[in-house]
MMTF fields as JSON, N, C-alpha, C and O atoms, coordinates in Angstrom:
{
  "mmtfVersion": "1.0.0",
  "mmtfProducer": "UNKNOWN",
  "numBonds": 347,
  "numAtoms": 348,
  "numGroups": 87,
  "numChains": 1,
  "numModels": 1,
  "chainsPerModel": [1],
  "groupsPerChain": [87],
  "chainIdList": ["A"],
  "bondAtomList": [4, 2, 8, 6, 12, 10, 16, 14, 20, 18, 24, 22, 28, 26, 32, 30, 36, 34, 40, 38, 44, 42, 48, 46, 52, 50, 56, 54, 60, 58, 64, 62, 68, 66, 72, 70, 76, 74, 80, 78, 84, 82, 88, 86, 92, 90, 96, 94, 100, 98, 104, 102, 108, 106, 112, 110, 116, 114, 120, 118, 124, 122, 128, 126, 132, 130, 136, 134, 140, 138, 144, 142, 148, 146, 152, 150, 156, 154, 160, 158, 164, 162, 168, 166, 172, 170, 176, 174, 180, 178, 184, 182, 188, 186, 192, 190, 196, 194, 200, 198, 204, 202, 208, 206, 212, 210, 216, 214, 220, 218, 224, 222, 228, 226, 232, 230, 236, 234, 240, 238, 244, 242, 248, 246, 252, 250, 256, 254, 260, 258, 264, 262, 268, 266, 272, 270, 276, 274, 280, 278, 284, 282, 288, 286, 292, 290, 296, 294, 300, 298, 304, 302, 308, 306, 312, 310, 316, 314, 320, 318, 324, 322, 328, 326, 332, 330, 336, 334, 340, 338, 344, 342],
  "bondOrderList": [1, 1, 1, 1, 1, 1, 1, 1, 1, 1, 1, 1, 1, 1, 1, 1, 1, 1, 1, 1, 1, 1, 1, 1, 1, 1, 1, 1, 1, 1, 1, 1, 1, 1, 1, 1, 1, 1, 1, 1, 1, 1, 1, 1, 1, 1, 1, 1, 1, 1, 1, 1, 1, 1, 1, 1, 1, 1, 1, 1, 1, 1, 1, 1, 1, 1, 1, 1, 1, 1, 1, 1, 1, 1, 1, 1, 1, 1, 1, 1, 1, 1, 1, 1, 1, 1],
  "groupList": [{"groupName": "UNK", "atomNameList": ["N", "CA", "C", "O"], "elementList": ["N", "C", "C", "O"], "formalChargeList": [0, 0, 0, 0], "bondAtomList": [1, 0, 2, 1, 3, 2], "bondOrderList": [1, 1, 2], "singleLetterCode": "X", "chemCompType": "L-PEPTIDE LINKING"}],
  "groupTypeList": [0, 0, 0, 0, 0, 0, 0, 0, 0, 0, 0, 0, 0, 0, 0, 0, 0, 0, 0, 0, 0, 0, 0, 0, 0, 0, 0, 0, 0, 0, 0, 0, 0, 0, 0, 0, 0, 0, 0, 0, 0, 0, 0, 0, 0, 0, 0, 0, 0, 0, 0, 0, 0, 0, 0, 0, 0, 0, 0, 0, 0, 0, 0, 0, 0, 0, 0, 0, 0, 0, 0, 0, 0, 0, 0, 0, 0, 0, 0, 0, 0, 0, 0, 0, 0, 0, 0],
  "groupIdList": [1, 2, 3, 4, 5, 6, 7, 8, 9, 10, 11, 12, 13, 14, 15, 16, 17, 18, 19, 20, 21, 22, 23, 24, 25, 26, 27, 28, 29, 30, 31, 32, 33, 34, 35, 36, 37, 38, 39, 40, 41, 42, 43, 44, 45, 46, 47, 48, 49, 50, 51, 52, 53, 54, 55, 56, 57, 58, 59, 60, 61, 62, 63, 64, 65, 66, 67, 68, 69, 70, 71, 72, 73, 74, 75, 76, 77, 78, 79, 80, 81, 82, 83, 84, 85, 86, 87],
  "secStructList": [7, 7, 1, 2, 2, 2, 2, 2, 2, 2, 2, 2, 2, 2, 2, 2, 6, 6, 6, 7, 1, 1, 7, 7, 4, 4, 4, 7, 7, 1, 1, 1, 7, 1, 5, 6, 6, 6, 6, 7, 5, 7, 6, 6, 4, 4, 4, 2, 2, 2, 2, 2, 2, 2, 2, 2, 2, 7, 7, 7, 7, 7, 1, 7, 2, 2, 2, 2, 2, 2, 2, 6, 1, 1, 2, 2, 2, 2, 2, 2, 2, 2, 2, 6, 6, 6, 7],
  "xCoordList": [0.851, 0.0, 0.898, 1.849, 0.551, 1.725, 1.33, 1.014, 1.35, 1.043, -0.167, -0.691, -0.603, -1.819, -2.844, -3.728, -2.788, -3.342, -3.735, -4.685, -2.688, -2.717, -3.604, -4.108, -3.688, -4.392, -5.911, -6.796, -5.955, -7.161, -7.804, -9.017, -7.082, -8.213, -8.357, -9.521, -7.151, -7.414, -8.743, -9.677, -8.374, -9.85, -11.391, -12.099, -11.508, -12.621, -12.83, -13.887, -11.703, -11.732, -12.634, -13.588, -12.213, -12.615, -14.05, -14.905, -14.139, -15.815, -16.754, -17.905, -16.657, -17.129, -17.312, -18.341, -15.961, -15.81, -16.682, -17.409, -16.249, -17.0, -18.161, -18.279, -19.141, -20.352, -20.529, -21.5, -19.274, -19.569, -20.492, -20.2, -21.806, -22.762, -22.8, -23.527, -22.01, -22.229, -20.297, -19.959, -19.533, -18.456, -17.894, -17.31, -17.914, -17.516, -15.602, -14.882, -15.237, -13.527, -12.989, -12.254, -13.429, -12.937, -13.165, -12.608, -14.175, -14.114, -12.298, -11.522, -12.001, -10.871, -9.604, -9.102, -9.218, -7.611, -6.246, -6.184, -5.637, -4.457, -3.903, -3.812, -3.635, -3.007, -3.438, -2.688, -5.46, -5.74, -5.922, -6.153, -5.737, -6.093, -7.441, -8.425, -7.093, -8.597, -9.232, -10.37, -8.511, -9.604, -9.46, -8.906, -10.285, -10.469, -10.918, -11.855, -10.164, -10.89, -10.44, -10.499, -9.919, -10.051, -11.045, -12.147, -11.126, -12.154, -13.477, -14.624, -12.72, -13.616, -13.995, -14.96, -12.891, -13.424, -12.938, -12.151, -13.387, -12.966, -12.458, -12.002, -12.347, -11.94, -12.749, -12.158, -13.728, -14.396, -14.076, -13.513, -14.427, -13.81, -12.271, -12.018, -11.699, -9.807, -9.767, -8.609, -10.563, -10.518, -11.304, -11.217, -12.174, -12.733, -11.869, -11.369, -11.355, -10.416, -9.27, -8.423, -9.028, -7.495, -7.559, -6.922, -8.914, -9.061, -9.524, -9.39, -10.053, -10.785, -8.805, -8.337, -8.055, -6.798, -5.86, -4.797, -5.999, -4.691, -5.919, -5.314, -7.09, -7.468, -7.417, -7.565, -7.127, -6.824, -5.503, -5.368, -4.643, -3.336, -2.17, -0.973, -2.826, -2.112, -0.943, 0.153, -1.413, -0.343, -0.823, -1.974, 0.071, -0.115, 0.171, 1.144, 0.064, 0.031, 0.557, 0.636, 1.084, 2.181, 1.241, 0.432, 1.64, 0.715, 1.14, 0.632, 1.855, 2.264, 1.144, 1.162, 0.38, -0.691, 0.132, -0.707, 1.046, 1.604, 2.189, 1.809, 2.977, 3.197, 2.028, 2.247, 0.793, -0.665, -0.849, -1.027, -0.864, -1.556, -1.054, -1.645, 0.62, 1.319, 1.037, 0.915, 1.036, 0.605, -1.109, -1.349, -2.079, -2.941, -3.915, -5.126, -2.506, -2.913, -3.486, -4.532, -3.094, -4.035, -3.67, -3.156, -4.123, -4.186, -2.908, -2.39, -1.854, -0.265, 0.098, 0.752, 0.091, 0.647, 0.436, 1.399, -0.904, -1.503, -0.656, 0.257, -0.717, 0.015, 1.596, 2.068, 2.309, 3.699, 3.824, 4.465, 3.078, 3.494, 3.116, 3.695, 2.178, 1.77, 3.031, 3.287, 3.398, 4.646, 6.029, 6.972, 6.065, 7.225, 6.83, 7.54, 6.014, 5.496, 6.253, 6.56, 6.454, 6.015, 5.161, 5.396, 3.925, 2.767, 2.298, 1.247],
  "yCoordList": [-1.176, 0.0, 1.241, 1.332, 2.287, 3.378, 4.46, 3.957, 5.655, 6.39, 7.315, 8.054, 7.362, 8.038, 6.983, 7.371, 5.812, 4.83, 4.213, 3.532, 4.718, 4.72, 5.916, 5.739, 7.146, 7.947, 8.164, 8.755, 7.62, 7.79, 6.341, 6.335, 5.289, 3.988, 4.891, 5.155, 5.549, 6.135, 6.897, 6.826, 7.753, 9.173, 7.698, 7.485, 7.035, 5.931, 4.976, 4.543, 4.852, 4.305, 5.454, 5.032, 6.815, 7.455, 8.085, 8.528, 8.065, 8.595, 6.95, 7.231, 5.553, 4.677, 4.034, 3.432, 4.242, 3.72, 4.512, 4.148, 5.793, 6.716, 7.481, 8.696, 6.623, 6.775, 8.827, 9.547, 9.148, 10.832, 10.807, 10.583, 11.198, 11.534, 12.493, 12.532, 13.975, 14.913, 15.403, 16.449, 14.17, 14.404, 13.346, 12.417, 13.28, 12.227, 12.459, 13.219, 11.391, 10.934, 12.705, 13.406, 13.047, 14.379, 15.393, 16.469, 15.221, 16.615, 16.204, 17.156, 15.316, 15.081, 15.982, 15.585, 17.049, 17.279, 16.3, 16.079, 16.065, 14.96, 16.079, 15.89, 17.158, 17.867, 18.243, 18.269, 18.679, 18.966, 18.055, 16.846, 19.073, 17.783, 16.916, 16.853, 16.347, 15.32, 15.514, 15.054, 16.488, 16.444, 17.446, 17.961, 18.259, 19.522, 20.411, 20.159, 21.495, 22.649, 22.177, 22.92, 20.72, 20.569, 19.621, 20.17, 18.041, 17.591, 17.609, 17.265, 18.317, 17.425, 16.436, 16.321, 15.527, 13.973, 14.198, 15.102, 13.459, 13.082, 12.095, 11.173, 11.915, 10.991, 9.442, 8.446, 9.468, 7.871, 7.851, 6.822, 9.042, 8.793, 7.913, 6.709, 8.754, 8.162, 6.951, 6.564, 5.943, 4.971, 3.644, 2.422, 4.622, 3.505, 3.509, 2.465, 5.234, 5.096, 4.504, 4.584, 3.786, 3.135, 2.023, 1.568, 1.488, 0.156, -0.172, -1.378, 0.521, 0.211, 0.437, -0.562, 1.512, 1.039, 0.391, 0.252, -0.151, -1.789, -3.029, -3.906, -3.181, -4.054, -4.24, -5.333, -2.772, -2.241, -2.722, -3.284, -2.368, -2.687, -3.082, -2.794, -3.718, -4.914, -4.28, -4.784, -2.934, -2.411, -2.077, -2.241, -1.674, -1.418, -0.304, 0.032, 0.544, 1.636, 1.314, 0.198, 2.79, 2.611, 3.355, 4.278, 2.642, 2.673, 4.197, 4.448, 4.965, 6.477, 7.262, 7.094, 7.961, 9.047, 10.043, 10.752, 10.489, 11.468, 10.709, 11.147, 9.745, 9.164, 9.046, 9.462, 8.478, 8.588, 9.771, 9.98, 11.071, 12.252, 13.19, 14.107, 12.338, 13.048, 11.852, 12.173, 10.527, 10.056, 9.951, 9.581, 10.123, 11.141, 11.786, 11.674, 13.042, 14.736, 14.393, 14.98, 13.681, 14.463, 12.631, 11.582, 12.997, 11.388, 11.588, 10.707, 12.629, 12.413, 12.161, 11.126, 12.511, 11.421, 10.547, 9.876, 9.717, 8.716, 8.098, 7.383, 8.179, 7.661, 7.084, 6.01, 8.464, 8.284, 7.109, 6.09, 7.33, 6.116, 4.571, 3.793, 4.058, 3.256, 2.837, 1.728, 3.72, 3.624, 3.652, 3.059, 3.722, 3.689, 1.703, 1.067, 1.527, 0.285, -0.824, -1.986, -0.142, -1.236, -2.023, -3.176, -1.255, -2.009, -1.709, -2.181],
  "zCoordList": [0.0, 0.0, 0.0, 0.777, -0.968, -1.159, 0.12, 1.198, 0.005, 1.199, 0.601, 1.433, -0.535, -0.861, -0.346, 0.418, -0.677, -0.355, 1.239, 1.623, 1.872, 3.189, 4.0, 5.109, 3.231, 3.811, 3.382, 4.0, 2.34, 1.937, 2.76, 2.967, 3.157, 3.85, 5.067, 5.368, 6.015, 7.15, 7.362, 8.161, 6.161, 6.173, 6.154, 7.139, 4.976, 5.307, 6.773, 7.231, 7.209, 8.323, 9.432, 10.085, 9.515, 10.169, 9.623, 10.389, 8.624, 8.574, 8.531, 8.865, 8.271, 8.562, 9.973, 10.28, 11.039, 12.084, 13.216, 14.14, 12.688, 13.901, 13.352, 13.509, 12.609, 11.704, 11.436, 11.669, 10.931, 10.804, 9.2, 8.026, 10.015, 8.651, 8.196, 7.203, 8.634, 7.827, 6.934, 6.381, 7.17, 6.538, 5.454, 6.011, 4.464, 3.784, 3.691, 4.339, 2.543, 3.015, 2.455, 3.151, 1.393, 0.549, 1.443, 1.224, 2.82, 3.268, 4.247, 4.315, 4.663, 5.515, 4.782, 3.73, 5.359, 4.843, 5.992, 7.201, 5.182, 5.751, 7.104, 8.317, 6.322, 7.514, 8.959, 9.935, 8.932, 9.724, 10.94, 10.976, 12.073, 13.316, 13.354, 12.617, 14.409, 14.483, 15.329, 15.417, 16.484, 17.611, 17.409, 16.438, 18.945, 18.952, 17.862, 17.105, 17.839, 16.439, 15.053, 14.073, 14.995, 13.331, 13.368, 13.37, 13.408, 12.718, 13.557, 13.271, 15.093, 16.598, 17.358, 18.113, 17.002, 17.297, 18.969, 19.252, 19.81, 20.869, 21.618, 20.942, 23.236, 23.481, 23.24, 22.822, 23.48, 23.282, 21.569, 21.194, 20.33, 18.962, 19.411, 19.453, 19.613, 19.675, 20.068, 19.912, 20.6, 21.239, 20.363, 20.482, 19.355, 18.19, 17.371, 16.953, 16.791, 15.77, 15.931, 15.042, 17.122, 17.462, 16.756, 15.805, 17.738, 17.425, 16.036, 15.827, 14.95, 13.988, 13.24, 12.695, 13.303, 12.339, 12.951, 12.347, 14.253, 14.644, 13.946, 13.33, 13.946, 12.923, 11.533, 10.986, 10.744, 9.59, 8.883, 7.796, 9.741, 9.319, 10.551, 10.55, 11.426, 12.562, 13.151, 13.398, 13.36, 14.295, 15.86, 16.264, 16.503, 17.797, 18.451, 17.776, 19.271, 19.723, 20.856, 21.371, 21.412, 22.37, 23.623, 23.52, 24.748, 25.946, 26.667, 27.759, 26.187, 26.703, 25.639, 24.419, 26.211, 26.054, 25.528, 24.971, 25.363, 24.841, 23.29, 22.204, 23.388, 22.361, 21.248, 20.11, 21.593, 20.947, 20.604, 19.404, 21.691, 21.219, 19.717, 19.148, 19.308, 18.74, 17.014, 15.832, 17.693, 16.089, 15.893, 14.744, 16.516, 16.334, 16.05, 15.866, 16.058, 15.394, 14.13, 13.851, 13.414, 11.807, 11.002, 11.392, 10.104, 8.895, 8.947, 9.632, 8.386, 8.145, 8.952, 8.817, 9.883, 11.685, 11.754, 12.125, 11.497, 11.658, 10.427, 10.839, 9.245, 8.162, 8.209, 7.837, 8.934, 9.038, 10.144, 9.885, 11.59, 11.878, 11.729, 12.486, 10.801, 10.199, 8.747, 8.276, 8.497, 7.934, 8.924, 8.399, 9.086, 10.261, 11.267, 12.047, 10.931, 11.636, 10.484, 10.75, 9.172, 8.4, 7.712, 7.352, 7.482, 7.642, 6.064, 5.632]
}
């Protein structure tokens, strides 16, 4: 899977997993954040979207909350370290 490819399953992962009905994958920009004042997702979101991409692409997340808060911030965070996994 190349890395366009990787971000575009992410953005579907996140408007399918966390049933967002008023955003489809094209409204997602890679750059913007996910919580707070970019997409708004929250904490119980962060906790589906974990689990819906370690089933996605069989990675694992690191049990430091700060480590998480930083891969993340936005689809390119989320992307890079999914690449960085290997995956």
């Amino acid at each position: 899977m190349d890395r366009l490819q990787i971000e575009n399953k992410l953005k579907e992962i996140i408007v399918t997993s966390l049933d967002l009905e008023d955003i489809t994958v094209a409204d997602i920009e890679t750059d913007v954040p996910l919580f707070g004042e970019g997409l708004g997702l929250d904490s119980i979101d962060a906790l589906e979207l974990g689990m819906a991409v370690k089933k996605e692409f069989g990675i694992t997340f690191s049990s430091n909350p700060a480590d998480n808060k930083k891969i993340f911030h936005s689809v390119k965070s989320l992307a890079d370290y999914i690449e960085s996994q290997g995956k």
